[in-house]
ZAMI-435438 format. One line per 8 residues: number of its first residue (from 1); for each residue x, y, z of C-alpha. Coordinates in steps of 0.05 Angstrom, whole numbers, always signed. Layout:
! residues N
NUM) X,Y,Z  ...;
END
This chain:
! residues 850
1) +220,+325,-740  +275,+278,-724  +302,+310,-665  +224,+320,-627  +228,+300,-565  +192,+297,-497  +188,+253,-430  +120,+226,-409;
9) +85,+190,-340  +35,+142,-371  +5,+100,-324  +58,+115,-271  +115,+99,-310  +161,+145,-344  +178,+142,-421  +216,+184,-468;
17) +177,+188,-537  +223,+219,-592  +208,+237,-672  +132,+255,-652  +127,+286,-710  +159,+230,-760  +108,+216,-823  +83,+138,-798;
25) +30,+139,-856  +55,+185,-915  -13,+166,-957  -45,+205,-904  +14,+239,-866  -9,+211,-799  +49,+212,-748  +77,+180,-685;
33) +43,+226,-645  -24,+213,-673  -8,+131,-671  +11,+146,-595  -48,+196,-583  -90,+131,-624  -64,+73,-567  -70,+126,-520;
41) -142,+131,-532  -161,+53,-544  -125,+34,-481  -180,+16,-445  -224,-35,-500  -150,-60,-529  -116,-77,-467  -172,-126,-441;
49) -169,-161,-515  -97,-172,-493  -88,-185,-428  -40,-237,-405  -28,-257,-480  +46,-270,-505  +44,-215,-555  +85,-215,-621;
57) +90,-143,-661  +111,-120,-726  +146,-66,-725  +162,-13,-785  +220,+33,-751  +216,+79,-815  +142,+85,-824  +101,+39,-871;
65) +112,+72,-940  +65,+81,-992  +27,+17,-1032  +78,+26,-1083  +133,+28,-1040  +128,-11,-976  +163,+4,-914  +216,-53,-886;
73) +180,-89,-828  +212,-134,-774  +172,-192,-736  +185,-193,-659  +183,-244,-606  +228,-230,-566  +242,-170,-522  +297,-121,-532;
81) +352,-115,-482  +335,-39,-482  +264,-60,-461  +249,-21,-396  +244,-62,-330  +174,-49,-310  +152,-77,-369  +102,-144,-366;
89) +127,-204,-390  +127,-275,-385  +184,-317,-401  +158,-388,-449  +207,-441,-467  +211,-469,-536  +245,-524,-558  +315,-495,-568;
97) +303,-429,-532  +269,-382,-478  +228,-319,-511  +216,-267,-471  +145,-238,-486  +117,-172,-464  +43,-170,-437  +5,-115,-458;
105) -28,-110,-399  -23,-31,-377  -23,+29,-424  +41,+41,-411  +69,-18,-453  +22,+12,-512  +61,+71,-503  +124,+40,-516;
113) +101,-9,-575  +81,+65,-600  +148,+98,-584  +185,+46,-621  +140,+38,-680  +101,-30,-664  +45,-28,-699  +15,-87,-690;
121) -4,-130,-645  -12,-202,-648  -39,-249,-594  -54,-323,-583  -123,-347,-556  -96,-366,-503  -66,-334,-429  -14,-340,-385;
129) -13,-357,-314  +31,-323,-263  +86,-385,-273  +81,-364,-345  +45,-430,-354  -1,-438,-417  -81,-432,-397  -136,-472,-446;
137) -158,-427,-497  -217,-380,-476  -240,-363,-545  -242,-383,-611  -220,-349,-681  -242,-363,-753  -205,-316,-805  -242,-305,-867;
145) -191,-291,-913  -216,-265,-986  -178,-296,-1041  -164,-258,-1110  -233,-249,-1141  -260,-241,-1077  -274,-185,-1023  -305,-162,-961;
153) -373,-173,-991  -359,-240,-997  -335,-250,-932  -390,-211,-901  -437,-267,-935  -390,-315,-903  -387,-295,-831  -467,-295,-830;
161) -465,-361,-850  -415,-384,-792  -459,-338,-746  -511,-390,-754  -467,-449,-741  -441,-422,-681  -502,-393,-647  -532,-468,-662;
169) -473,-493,-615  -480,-447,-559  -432,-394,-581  -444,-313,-592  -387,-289,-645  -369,-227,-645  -342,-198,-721  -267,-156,-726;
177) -270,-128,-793  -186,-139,-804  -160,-84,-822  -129,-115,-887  -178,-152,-923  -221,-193,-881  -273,-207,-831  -252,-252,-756;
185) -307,-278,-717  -296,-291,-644  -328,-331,-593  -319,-334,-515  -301,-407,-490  -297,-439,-418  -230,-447,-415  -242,-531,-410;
193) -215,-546,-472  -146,-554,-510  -121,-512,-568  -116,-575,-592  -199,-600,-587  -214,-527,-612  -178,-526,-672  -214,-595,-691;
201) -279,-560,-682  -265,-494,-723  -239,-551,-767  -303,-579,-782  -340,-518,-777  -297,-492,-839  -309,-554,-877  -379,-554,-865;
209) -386,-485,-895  -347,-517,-947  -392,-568,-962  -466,-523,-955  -435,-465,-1005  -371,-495,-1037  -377,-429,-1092  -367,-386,-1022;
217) -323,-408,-982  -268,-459,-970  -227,-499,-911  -158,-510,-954  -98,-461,-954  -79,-472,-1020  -81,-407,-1071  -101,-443,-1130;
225) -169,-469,-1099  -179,-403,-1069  -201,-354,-1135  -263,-325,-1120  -275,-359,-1052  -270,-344,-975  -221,-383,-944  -245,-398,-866;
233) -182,-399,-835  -190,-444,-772  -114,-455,-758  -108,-395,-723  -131,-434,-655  -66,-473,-660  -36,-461,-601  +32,-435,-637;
241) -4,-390,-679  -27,-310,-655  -78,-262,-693  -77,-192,-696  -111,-174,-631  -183,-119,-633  -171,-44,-636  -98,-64,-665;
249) -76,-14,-726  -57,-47,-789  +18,-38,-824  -17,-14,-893  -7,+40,-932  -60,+72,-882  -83,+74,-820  -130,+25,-819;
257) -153,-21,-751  -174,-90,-737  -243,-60,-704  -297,-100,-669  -363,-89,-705  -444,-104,-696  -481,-154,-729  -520,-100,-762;
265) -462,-70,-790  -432,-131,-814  -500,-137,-834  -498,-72,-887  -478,-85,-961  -442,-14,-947  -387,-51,-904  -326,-24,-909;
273) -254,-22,-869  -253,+30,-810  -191,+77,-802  -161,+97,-731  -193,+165,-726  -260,+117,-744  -244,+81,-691  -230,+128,-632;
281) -292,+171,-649  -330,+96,-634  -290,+77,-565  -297,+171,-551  -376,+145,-555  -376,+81,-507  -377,+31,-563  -350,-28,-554;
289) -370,-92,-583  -312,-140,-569  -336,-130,-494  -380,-193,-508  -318,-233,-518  -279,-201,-454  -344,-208,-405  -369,-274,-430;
297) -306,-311,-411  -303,-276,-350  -370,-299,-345  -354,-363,-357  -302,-365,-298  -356,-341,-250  -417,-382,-265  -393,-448,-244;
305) -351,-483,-193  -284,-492,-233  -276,-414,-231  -216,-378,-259  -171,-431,-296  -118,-404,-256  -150,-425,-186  -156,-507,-219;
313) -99,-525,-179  -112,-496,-121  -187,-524,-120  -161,-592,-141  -127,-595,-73  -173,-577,-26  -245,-602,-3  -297,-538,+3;
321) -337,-572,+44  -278,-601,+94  -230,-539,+98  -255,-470,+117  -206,-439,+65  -239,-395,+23  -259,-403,-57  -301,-344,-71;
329) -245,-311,-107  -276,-241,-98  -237,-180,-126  -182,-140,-99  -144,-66,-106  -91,-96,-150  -29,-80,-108  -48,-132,-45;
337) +1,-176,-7  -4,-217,+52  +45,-263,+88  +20,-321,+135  +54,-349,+187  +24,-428,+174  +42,-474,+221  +26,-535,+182;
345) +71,-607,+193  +132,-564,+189  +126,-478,+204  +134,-445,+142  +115,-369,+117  +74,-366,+59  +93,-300,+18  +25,-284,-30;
353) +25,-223,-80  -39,-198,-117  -25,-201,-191  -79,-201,-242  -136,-221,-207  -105,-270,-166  -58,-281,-99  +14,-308,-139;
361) +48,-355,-84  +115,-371,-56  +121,-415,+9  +186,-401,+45  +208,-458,+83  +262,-409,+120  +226,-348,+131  +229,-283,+109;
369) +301,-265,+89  +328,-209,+151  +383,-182,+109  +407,-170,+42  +474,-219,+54  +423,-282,+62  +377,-309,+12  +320,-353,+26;
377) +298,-413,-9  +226,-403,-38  +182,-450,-70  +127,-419,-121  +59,-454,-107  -13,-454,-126  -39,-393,-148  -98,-370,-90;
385) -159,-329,-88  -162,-262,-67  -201,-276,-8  -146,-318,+20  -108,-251,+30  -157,-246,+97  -161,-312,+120  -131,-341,+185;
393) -151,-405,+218  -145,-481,+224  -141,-529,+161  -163,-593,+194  -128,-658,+196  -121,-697,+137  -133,-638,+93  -84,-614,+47;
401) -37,-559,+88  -61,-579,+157  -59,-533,+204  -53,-469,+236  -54,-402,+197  -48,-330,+214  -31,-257,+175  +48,-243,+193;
409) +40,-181,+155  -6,-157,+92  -6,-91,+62  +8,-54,-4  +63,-63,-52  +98,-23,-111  +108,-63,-169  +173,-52,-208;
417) +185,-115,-252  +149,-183,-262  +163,-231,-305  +121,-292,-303  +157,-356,-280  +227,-311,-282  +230,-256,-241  +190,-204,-193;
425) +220,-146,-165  +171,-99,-102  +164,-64,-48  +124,-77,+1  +94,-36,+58  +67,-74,+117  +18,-64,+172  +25,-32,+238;
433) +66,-78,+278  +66,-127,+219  +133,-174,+214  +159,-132,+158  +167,-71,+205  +152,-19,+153  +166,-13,+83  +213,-68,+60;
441) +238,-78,-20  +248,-159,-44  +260,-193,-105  +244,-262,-125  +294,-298,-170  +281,-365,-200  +338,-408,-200  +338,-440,-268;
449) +366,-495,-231  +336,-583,-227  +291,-618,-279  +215,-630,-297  +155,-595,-259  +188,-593,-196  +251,-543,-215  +191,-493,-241;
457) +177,-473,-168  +246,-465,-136  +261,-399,-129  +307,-347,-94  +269,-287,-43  +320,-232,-32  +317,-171,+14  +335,-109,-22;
465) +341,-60,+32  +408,-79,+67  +390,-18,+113  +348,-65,+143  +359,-115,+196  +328,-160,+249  +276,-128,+283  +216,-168,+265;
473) +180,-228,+303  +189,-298,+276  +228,-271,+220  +249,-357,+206  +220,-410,+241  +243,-424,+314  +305,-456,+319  +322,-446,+234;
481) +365,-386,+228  +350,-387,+153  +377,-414,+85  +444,-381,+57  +445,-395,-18  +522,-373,-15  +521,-305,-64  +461,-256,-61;
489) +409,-255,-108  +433,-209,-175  +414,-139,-179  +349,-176,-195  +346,-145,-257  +378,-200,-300  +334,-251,-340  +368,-307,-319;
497) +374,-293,-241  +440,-321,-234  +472,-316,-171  +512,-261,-164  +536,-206,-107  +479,-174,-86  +484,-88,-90  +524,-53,-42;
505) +469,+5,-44  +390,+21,-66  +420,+64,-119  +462,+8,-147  +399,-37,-139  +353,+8,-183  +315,+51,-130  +265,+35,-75;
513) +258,+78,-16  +302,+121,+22  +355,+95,+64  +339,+101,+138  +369,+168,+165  +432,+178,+197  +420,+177,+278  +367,+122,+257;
521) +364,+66,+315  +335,+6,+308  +269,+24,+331  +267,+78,+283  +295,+142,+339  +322,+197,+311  +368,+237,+334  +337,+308,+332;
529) +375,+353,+299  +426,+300,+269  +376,+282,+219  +410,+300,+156  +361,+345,+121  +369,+302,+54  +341,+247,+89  +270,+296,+98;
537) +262,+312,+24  +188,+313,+17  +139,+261,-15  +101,+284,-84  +37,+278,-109  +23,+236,-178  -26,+285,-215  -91,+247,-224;
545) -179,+253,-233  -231,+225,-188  -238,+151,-221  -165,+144,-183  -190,+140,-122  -245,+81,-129  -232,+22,-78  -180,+55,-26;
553) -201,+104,+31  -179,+171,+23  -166,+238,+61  -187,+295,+21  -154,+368,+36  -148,+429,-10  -87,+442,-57  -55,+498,-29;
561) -21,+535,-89  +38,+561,-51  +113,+527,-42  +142,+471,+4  +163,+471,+66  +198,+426,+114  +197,+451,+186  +256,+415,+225;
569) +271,+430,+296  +315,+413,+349  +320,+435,+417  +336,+509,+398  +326,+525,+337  +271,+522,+275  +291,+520,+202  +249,+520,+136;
577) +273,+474,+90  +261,+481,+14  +228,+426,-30  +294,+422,-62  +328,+418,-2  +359,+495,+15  +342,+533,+76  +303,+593,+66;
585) +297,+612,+137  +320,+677,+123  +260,+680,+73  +204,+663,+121  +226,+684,+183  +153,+679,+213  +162,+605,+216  +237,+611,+256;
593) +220,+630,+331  +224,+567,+372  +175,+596,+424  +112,+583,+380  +128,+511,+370  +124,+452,+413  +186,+434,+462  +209,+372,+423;
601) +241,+356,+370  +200,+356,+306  +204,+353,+230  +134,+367,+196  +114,+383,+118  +68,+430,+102  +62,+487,+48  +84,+564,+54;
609) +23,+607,+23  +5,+686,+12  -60,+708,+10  -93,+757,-40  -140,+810,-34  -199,+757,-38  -178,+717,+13  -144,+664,-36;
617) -77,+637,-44  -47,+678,-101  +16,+647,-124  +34,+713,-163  +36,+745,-101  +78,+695,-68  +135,+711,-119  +149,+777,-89;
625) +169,+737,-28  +215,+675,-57  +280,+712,-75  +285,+760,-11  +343,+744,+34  +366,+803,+62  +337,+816,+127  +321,+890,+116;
633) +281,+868,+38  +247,+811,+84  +224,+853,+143  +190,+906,+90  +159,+848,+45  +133,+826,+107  +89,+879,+119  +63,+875,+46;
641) +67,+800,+27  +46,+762,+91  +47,+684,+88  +23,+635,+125  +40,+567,+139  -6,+506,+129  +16,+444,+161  -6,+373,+133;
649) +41,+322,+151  +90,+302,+212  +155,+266,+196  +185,+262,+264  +156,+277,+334  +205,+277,+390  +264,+237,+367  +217,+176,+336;
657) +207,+174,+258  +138,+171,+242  +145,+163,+166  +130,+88,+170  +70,+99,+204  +6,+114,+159  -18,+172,+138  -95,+160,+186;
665) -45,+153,+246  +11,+212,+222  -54,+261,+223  -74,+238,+296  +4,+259,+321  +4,+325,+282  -65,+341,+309  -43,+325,+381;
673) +24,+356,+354  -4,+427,+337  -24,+477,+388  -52,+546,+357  -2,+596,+376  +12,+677,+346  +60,+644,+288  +29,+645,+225;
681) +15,+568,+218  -45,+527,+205  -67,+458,+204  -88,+437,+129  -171,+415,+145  -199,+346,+129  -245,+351,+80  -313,+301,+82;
689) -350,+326,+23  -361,+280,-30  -295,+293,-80  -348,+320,-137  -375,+373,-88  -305,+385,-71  -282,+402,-131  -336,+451,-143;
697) -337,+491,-86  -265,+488,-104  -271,+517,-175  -316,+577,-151  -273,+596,-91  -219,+601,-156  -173,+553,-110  -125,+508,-154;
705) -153,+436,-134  -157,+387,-69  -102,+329,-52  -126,+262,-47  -82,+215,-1  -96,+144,+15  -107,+136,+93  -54,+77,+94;
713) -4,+115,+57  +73,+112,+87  +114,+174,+82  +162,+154,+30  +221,+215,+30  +238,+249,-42  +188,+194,-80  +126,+212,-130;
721) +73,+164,-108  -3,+139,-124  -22,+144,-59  -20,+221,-61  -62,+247,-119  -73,+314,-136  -133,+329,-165  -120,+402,-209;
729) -178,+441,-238  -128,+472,-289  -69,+445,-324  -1,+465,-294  +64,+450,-320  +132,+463,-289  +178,+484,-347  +251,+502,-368;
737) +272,+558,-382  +318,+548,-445  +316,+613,-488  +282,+678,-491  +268,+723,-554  +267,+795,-551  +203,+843,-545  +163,+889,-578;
745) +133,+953,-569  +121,+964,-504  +168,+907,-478  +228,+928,-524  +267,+930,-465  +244,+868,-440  +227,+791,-457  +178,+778,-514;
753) +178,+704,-492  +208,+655,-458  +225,+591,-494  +217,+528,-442  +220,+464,-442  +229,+389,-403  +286,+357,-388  +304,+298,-432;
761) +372,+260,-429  +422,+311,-424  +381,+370,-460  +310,+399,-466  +252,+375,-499  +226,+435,-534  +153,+446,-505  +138,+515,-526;
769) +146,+590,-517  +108,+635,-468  +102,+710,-474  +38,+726,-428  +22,+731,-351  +81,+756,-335  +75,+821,-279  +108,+894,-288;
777) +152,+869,-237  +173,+808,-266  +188,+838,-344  +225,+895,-309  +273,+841,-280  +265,+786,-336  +315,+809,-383  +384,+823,-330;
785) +355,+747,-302  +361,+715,-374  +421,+744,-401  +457,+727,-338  +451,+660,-352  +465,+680,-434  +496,+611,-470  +525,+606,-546;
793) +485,+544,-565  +414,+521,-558  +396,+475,-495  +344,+441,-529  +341,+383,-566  +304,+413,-624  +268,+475,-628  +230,+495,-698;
801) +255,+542,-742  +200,+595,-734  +217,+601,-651  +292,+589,-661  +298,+650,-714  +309,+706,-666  +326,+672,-598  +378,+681,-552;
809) +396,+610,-511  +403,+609,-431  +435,+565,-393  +381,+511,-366  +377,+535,-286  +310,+563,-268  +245,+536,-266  +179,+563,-273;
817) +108,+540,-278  +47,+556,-332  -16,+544,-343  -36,+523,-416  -104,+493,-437  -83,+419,-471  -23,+384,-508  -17,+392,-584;
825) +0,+328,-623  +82,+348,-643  +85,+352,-559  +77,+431,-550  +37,+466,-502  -16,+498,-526  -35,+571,-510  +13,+570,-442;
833) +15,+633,-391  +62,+642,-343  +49,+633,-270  +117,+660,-239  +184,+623,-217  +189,+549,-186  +258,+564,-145  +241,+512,-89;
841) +253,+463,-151  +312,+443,-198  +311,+431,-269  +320,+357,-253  +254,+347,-225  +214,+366,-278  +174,+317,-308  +112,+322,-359;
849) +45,+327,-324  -8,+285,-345;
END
């Protein structure tokens, strides 16, 4: 319906997908949902097809219509203003004008061509580099293109015939039945030659068919010689021209794909077009025959010396056998940085981030900028292998960059935009005792400014965090207190990156991390019961499965299914802090007595649990605890509903923040930290079982999952990361609570159902109702809570007319949390039961789980 709503975390990024259930394909009344549920499920075979490509879409924003009646359709280049940040692009300059391109290099941009109705995808044959630089071509296309009289038989019949040809070359093509009409071949290339040189040879090739069957097929575009024959497109390797890339759907009157196919099949007089549903039940079985394409040119890159295309340059300069700088170009984790301190015939810093398989680079003749007021003059330079990220020693005389190199800092870094040759926006989090002193937010402007190949690498590096200054060692080179460029670099978030004031604030800025706490010296003291407890909010878990965790080191615990707690003390006193912030020391006053906790200062994170019967957490049973505040309710729940604490983290440890510290090194404080005592409180246990075994054991003990958190992870305050994964053995969904409808029977005095939903814009996004797994106790005090909060009009941004008919609408306070066993395809949660109350969070902070 038009008003279907719902927010979504695809890929780490967060997206609003609305009209899921708008007809995209009324021939066979498939909708947006099953076109996103389609990308969704392709992701993985499409996006390599892509990668890196300039991609152009056509886009039908009210659905394709019928054969009789087509839909309107609009060609894109360009991206949308409305186009979120985070999305890839590159930035390519025509003759008259820039075009801003996305990259459909993540699933979450698949998402969003969904959301807005971009069908298809086109592509070039050829990549970008990280200046947004055109590569060679690394493969070839020949379009067979039936004309009237003609079909996909004949074009089958021609694409065997080219087969031949190519194989007799050297090549392997690889056939995409279109979609539309047609048949493509593909071939993997080198990456040594020109669009140019290519389009010459697919040239002759098509004349050549030409001449051997000129009743088959022909090499001219025009319609009157192509009646009954097979036109072999070979313009398509022009380097202005794009083709509809693999595993794209097709803007017909249904919802056909352009789907990579086997010889054999091509092979079968029984060829026909595959639809989407086709399609997925292919990729659901492991088939995927447009790998060939993908591996062989990476293939290509790794069997000789010239090596990734992107790495020419930097191989071009340098003598293997006279330099000891690396050219492996091994692989990485994909979020890698590294700054060198290289002391070559002047000192300079050299400021490398991993992107797409490769180290991008920025030399910064002035350092590393030490506040946000100053801007530093960057020069973008030669992309480098990974393996340089790791390398420190002497370039010898006479070779190119002589001189003296070590690590200043490396680390991880967050991502939030890139735009090749424009713009990069990240934070990065440094080493211990690395020159960035923690975690530390930059963007990288290019200036727009000079003429020819030289103005393509000057650029602007601004520091984002104006929280932040000095202490770091050899922050600019000796005797160079930096380069101001006048105004600070613009809220890098503009295309152009035009000077302009830089923000007064990391919310003005676009986020990043926390400010540093009040009390907060230089060296990162705090002042003990100063800190202001919405500095402490705690850090959240991204939910995830075990192919997450490949290439990082990780500390495995269990998920205790309880609530959040902050523990902050000073000298005198102990209070429980809330998830969302309130104390509810009155609530748990086990945790309260100072003389069960360490002297000093302290602020520590760690989870509030009650244990059933079976020795489990029980959640349930937890609820019974939650709303108590007066003392006499507490002290007889007590007795009844004991909890215990289970510690996992330490924040701060006698005045001295530890949150920039990682996670392997936060664990050896809180285990020197803890001391057994008669308070209720545990340490969480380190788990060394293989994650599989884990999660076993962890499914018969009936516990909800284990945690997953990178060993250098920082502690970054009131932030949902990746480096904390939660690994759930059921689906869980915070919800809500928008309505309720009235019971029957034996709940006529009560709540039938609850109807809940996810916050989207300033309403709900109407997720479902739940009427089960609720206690005695709970429907006995279910219907005072909801009329309480009784409202005139409906919260939600849509809710369907069956649910809707008998509801009464609540204002949108309270939060709660079900179980439910998957997502239907209009966005509802199917078969949900309620798991009790969430009042350690607000409605704010509820996002959908995935």
């Amino acid at each position: 319906m038009a008003g279907s709503r719902e927010r979504v975390r695809v890929a780490g990024r967060e997206l609003t997908l609305t009209n899921l259930d708008k007809i995209i394909y009324p021939e066979t009344g498939t909708t947006k949902a099953d076109v996103l549920a389609y990308y969704a499920a392709v992701a993985h075979v499409l996006i390599p097809a892509a990668a890196n490509r300039p991609a152009t879409r056509k886009r039908w924003v009210h659905g394709v219509g019928t054969a009789a009646e087509p839909g309107e359709v609009f060609f894109q280049k360009n991206l949308d203003d409305s186009a979120p940040g985070w999305l890839p692009r590159a930035a390519i300059t025509h003759k008259d004008r820039t075009i801003f391109y996305p990259l459909v290099n993540d699933p979450a941009t698949l998402t969003w061509f969904g959301q807005i109705n971009s069908l298809e995808v086109h592509v070039p044959q050829w990549q970008v580099d990280s200046h947004g630089n055109q590569l060679p071509p690394d493969r070839l296309v020949l379009d067979l293109d039936p004309g009237d009289g003609a079909g996909l038989e004949e074009c089958r019949e021609v694409a065997l015939l080219a087969r031949a040809i190519l194989q007799d070359v050297g090549l392997a093509p690889v056939p995409v039945t279109s979609g539309s009409k047609g048949i493509h071949l593909y071939a993997a290339l080198d990456g040594t030659q020109s669009s140019d040189s290519i389009s010459a040879f697919a040239k002759e090739l098509a004349r050549a068919l030409e001449a051997d069957h000129p009743d088959l097929a022909v090499s001219d575009m025009k319609k009157t010689l192509r009646r009954g024959k097979v036109l072999v497109d070979w313009s398509q390797n022009s380097a202005a021209k794009t083709t509809i890339v693999p595993y794209s759907l097709r803007g017909r009157s249904t919802p056909t794909v352009a789907a990579p196919r086997t010889w054999r099949e091509i092979s079968s007089p029984k060829l026909t077009h595959l639809d989407y549903q086709a399609v997925m039940r292919r990729v659901s079985d492991g088939k995927d025959p447009f790998a060939a394409v993908v591996n062989a040119s990476a293939g290509h890159h790794e069997g000789h010396n010239d090596g990734d295309p992107r790495l020419a340059a930097y191989r071009g300069m340098r003598d293997p056998q006279a330099t000891p700088e690396p050219f492996s170009g091994s692989a990485g984790s994909g979020n890698s940085f590294v700054i060198q301190e290289h002391h070559a015939s002047r000192l300079h810093y050299d400021f490398r981030l991993e992107h797409e398989g490769v180290l991008v680079s920025w030399a910064l003749p002035k350092g590393v900028p030490e506040s946000s007021g100053r801007n530093n003059l960057a020069v973008q330079t030669e992309d480098h292998p990974l393996d340089y990220g790791t390398f420190e020693g002497t370039i010898p005389k006479g070779q190119y960059g002589a001189g003296e190199v070590t690590i200043w800092d490396h680390g991880t870094y967050q991502l939030e935009k890139w735009i090749n040759g424009k713009e990069v926006i990240a934070t990065l989090t440094g080493a211990d005792g690395g020159g960035l002193g923690g975690t530390r937010r930059f963007a990288l402007i290019h200036t727009g400014r000079g003429h020819g190949k030289e103005a393509e690498g000057q650029w602007l590096i601004h520091l984002m965090d104006e929280h932040y200054s000095g202490r770091r060692r050899h922050a600019a080179p000796e005797g160079d207190d930096g380069e101001d460029s006048g105004a600070a670099v613009a809220g890098a978030g503009s295309r152009g990156g035009d000077a302009a004031p830089a923000p007064t604030s990391d919310v003005e800025a676009g986020g990043g991390d926390a400010p540093t706490p009040r009390g907060a010296s230089e060296t990162g003291a705090l002042g003990g019961s100063d800190w202001d407890p919405g500095d402490v909010r705690p850090m959240m878990a991204t939910a995830g499965k075990p192919s997450d965790l490949a290439g990082s080191d990780w500390q495995l615990e269990l998920k205790w299914d309880g609530v959040r707690a902050v523990i902050v003390a000073d000298d005198k006193t102990v209070r429980v802090l809330s998830r969302n912030g309130n104390d509810v020391s009155l609530t748990y006053p086990e945790f309260t007595d100072r003389s069960t906790w360490p002297a000093q200062p302290f602020v520590a994170d760690g989870e509030i649990v009650a244990m059933g019967p079976a020795g489990r957490p029980d959640f349930g049973l937890l609820q019974g605890r939650m709303k108590l505040t007066r003392a006499a309710d507490v002290a007889h729940a007590r007795a009844s509903i004991p909890v215990r604490l289970v510690l996992f983290d330490l924040l701060q440890d006698a005045g001295t923040d530890l949150r920039g510290l990682p996670l392997r090194q936060r664990r050896q404080r809180l285990e020197h930290f803890f001391v057994p005592s008669d308070a209720p409180v545990d340490l969480s246990d380190v788990l060394a079982n293989p994650v599989a075994d884990l999660l076993a054991s962890a499914r018969e003990l009936g516990l909800e999952g284990i945690m997953a958190k990178r060993t250098d992870s920082r502690y970054v305050s009131g932030q949902r990361t990746r480096t904390w994964i939660k690994l759930k053995l059921e689906q869980t969904q915070e919800v809500v609570v928008g309505g309720w409808r009235p019971g029957k029977g034996g709940r006529q005095e009560s709540v039938g159902s609850l109807l809940v939903g996810i916050p989207d814009g300033d309403k709900l996004a109407y997720v479902g109702r739940v009427g089960s797994g609720f206690s005695t106790r709970e429907l006995t005090e279910l219907r005072q809570t909801v009329e309480r909060l009784g409202r005139k009009t409906s919260p939600f941004h849509e809710v369907p007319r069956m649910d809707a008919a008998d509801a009464h609408w609540v204002a949108p306070e309270l939060v709660g949390e079900v179980t439910f066993s998957e997502w239907t395809g209009p966005g509802r949660l199917r078969h949900p039961v309620w798991r009790g109350w969430r009042l350690d969070k607000d409605p704010a902070e509820v996002v959908r789980e995935h």
